[in-house]
C-alpha positions in Angstrom: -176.0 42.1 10.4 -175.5 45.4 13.0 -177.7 44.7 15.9 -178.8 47.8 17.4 -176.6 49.7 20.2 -176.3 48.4 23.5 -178.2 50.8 26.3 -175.2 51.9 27.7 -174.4 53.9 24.2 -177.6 55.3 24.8 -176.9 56.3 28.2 -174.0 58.7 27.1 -176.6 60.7 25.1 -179.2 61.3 27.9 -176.9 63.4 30.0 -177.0 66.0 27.1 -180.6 66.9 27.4 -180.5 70.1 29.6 -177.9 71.5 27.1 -179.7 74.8 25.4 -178.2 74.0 22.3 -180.0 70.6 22.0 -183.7 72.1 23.0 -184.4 75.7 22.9 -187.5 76.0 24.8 -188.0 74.4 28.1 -191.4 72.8 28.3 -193.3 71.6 30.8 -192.2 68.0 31.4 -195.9 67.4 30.6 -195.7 68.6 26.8 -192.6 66.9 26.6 -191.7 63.6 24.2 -189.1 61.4 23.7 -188.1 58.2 21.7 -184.8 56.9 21.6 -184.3 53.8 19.2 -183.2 52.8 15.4 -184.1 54.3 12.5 -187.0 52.3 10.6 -187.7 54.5 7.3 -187.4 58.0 6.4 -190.4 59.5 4.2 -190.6 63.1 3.4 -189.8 65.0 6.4 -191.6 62.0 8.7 -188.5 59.4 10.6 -190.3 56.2 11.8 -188.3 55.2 15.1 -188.6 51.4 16.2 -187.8 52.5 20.2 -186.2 50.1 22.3 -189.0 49.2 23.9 -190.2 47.8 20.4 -193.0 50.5 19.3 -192.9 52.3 16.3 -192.9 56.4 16.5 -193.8 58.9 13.4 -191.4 62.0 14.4 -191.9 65.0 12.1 -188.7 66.9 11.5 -189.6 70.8 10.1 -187.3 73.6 9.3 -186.3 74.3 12.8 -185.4 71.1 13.5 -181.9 70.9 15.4 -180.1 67.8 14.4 -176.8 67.1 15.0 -174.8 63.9 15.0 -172.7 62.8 17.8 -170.3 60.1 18.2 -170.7 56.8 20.8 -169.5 57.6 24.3 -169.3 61.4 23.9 -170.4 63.7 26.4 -171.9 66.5 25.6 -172.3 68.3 21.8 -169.5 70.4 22.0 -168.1 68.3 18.9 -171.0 67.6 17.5 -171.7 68.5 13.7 -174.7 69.7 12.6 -176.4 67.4 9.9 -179.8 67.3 7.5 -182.9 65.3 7.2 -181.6 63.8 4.5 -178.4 62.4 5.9 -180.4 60.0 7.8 -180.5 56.4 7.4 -181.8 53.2 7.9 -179.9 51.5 11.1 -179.0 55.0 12.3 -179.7 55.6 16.3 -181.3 58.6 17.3 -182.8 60.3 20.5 -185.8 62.9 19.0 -187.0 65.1 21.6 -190.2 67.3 21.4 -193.9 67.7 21.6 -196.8 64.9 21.2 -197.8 64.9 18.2 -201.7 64.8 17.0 -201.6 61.4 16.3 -200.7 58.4 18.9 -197.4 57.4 19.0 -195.9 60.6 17.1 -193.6 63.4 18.2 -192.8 66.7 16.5 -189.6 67.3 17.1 -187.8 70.0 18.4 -184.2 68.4 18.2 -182.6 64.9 16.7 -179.7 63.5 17.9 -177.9 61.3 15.4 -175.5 58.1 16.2 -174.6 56.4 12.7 -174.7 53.0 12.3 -171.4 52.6 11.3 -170.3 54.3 14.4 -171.9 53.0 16.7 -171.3 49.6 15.2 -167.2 50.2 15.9 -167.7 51.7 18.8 -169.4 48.4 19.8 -166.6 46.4 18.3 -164.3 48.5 20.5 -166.2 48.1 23.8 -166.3 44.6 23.0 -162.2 44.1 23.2 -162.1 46.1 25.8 -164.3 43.3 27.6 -161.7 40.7 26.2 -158.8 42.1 26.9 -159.5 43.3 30.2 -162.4 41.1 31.3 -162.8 38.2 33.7 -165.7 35.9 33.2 -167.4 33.4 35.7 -170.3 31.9 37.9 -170.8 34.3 41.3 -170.0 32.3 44.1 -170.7 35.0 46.8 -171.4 38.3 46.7 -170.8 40.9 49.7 -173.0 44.1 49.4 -171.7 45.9 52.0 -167.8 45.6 50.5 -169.4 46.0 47.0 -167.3 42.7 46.4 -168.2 39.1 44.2 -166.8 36.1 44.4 -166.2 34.8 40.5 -165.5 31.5 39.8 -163.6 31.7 36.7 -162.5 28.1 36.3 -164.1 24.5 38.5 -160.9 25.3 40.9 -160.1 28.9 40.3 -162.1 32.2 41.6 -161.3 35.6 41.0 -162.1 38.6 43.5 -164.3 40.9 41.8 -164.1 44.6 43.6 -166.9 47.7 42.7 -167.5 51.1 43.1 -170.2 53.6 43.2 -168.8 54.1 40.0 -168.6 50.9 38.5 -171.0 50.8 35.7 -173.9 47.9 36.3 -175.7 46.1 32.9 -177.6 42.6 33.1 -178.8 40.0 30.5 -182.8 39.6 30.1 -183.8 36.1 30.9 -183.7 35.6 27.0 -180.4 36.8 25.4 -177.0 36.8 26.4 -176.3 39.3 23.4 -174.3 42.3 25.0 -176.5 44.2 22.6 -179.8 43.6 24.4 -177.8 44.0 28.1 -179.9 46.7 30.6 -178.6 49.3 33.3 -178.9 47.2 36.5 -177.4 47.5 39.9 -175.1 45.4 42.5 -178.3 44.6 44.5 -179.4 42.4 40.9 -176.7 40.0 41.1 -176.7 37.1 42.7 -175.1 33.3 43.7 -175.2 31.1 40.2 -175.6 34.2 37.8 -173.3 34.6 34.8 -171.1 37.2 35.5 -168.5 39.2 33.3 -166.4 42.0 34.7 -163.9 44.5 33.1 -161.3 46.5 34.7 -157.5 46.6 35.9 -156.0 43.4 37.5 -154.2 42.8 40.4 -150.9 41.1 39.9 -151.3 38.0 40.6 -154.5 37.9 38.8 -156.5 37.0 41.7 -158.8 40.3 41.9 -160.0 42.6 39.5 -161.2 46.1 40.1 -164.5 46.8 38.0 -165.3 49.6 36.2 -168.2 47.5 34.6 -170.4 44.6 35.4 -172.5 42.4 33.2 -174.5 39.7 34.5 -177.3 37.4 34.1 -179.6 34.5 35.1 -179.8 31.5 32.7 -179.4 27.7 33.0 -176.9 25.4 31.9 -177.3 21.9 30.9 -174.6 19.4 30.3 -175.9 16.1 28.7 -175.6 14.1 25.4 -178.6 14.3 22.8 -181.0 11.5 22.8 -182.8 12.7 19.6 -183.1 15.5 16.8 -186.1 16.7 15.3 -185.1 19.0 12.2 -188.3 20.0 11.3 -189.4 21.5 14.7 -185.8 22.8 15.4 -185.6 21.0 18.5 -183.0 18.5 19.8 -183.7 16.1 23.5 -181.0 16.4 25.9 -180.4 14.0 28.8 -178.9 16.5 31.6 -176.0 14.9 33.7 -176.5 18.0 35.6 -180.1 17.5 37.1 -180.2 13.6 35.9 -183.9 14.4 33.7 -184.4 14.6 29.8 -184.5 18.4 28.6 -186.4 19.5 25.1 -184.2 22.9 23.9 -185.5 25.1 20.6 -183.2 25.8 18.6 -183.3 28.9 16.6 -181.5 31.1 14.1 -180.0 33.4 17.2 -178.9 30.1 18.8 -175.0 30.5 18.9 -173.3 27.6 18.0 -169.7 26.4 18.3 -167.9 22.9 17.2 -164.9 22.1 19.8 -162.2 20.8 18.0 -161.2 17.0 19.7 -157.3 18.2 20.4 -158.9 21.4 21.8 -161.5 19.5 23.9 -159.1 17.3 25.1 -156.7 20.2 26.3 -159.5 21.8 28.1 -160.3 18.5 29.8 -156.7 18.2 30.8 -156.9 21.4 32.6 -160.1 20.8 34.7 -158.7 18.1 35.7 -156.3 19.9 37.5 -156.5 19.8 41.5 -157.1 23.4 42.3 -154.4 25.8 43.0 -152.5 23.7 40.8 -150.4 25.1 37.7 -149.2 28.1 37.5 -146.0 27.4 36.6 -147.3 24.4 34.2 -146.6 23.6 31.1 -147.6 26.3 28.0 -151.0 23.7 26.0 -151.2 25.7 22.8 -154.5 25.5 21.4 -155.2 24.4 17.4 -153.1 26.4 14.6 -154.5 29.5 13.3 -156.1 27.3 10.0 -158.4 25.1 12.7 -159.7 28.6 13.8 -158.3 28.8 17.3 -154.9 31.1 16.6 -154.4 31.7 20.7 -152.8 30.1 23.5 -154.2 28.7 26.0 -152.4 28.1 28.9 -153.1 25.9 31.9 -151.2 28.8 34.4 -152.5 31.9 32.6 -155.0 32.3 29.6 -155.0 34.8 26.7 -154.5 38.9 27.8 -154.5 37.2 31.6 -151.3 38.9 33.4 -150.3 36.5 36.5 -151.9 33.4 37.3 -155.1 32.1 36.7 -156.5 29.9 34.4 -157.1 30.2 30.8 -160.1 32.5 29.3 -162.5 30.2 27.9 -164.3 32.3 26.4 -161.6 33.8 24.9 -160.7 30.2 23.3 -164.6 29.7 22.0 -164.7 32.5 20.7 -162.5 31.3 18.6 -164.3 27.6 17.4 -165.9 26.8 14.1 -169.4 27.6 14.1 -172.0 24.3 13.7 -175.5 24.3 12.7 -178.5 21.7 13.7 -177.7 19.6 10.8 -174.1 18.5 12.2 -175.9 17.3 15.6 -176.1 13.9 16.0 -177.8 11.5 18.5 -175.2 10.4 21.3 -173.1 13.8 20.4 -172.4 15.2 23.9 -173.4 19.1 23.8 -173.3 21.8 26.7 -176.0 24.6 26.6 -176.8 27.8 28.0 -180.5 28.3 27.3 -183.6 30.1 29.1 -185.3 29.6 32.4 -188.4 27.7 32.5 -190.2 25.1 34.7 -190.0 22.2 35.0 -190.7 19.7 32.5 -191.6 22.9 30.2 -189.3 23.3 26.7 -186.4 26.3 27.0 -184.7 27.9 24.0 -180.8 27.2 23.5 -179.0 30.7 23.5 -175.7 29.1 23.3 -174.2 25.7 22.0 -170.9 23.5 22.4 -170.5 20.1 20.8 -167.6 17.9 20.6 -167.4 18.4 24.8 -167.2 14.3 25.2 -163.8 14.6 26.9 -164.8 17.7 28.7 -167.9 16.2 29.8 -165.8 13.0 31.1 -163.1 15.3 33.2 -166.0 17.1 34.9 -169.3 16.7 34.4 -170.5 19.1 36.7 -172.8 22.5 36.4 -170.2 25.0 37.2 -167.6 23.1 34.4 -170.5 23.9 31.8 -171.0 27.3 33.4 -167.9 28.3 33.5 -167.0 27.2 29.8 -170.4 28.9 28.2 -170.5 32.3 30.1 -169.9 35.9 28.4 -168.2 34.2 25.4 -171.2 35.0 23.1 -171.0 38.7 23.5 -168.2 38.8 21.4 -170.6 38.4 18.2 -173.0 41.2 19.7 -171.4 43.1 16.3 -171.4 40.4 14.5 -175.1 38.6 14.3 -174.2 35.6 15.8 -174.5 32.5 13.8 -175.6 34.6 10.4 
């Protein structure tokens, strides 16, 4: 399943609104409509729009219609190609601009602006490597806003020097969903100590900084515990926390991600966080399952997948990588780690992200930032991909 674009595809499109080519009259801003958003049906000459902001909108396309089709990431629509009504399709993005029409939520539009699925669905896959191969993911330790600068602890004893720009490019989970998919433009002045944090850019050397061209970060809880109980028929599973020392109930649902850790995998993991920090970078190479148990990378303890230098091995990189599990293969006493919403206290949060088989991992370090550190960024990889389905 292709989840819709993430908002910073959408981004490269508004820039092209004041080109004359796109709309040829210039309206008052007050007679002016927009929707921007995925394709829901295509009747006669009306497009029904499900907008990002989740409303439906009836745009009529007539004869003078302008719409073109551009690719992700491009600029302006000196390459695009003009296309017809009936070249639309379900899952397509578009960005209609024109007037109100007579009925609520409807535009008649002067111009269409066409992403195809299929496009933007590699062009997500692409963005998405580029994240892996040149990311760095972590809980913020500290954050200096007047050096534009985060602390990024990328392992329990290993941080990495995060370093932004007035051009580094800002996006942020919602409280629900760590689906790069669903991420929102944000700013510096958003992040903060404990978030989530993910940044891609160039490397220093060593491997100790990172200069950002883009941010993504979020707010979420972890919880490391073993499960007291499972309750199949209301999805749910009871978690004692080691973290905060209290019971947790966490929903389970079908965008829950889910991944088994192998026990020789677990156990190589544990090995590393038990490492006093700055130790290792000349250790000895751990490789990681063979391709056939799903994990077909190395990890090493003194410098992790696409990680030139030192540093400590991309775990989410190495996740990624685990068989997927369902509800049915947890079991009471199974010990589990868990990204899931905020709530308060006492109240029920919803699992966004699930490791079993962590008993060893849980033993070596059975801390907050150990869970935090193993769970955060890895499940943007399957933005693309429709998680668990």
């Amino acid at each position: 399943m292709i989840r819709p674009a993430p908002l910073i595809l959408l981004l490269l499109i508004i820039p092209l609104l004041p080109n004359p080519g796109v709309a040829q009259e210039t309206p008052t801003t007050s007679n002016v409509a927009r929707a921007i958003g995925t394709v829901a049906a295509v009747s006669g000459n009306v497009v029904s729009v499900k907008t990002d902001a989740g409303a439906e909108t009836a745009v009529t396309v007539s004869d003078s219609t302008r719409i073109v089709k551009t690719a992700p990431g491009q600029r302006d629509l000196k390459d695009a190609t003009p296309i017809q009504l009936w070249d639309l399709q379900v899952g397509d993005r578009v960005f209609a601009r024109g007037k109100p029409g007579e009925q609520a939520s409807s535009i008649t539009a002067t111009s269409l602006i066409v992403m195809k699925q299929s496009d933007v669905a590699n062009r997500q896959q692409q963005d998405i490597q580029e994240w892996q191969r040149r990311g760095a993911g972590g809980i913020v330790r500290g954050v200096d806003s007047a050096a534009g600068a985060i602390t990024v602890s990328t392992t329990p004893t290993q941080t990495i020097a995060v370093h932004t720009t007035d051009s580094t490019l800002f996006l942020r989970y919602p409280p629900d969903s760590v689906k790069f998919s669903d991420a929102k433009k944000s700013s510096f002045n958003e992040i903060k100590v404990g978030d989530q944090l993910r940044a891609r850019g160039n490397r220093s050397s060593d491997g100790l900084s990172l200069d950002a061209d883009a941010v993504i970060s979020g707010t979420f809880r972890n919880i490391a515990g073993t499960v007291n109980s499972v309750d199949s028929t209301a999805g749910t599973i009871t978690v004692t926390d080691l973290i905060r020392k209290k019971q947790a109930v966490v929903k389970l649902t079908p965008e829950t991600q889910m991944r088994k850790i192998p026990p020789e995998i677990a156990q190589r993991i544990a090995m590393f966080l038990k490492r006093p920090a700055g130790a290792g970078n000349n250790a000895e190479q751990a490789q990681s399952a063979p391709p056939e148990q799903g994990a077909g990378q190395q990890m090493r303890a003194g410098g992790g997948p696409g990680r030139p230098g030192g540093g400590g091995p991309d775990f989410q990189q190495i996740i990624r990588r685990m068989p997927a599990a369902a509800l049915t293969d947890i079991r009471k006493g199974d010990a589990v780690m868990i990204v899931t919403t905020d709530a308060a206290p006492g109240e029920q949060v919803t699992a966004l992200t699930l490791l079993s088989g962590v008993e060893p991992i849980l033993t070596a370090a059975p801390t907050e930032t150990s869970a935090a550190n193993l769970l955060s960024g890895w499940s943007m990889g399957n933005a693309a991909e429709g998680g668990n389905q």
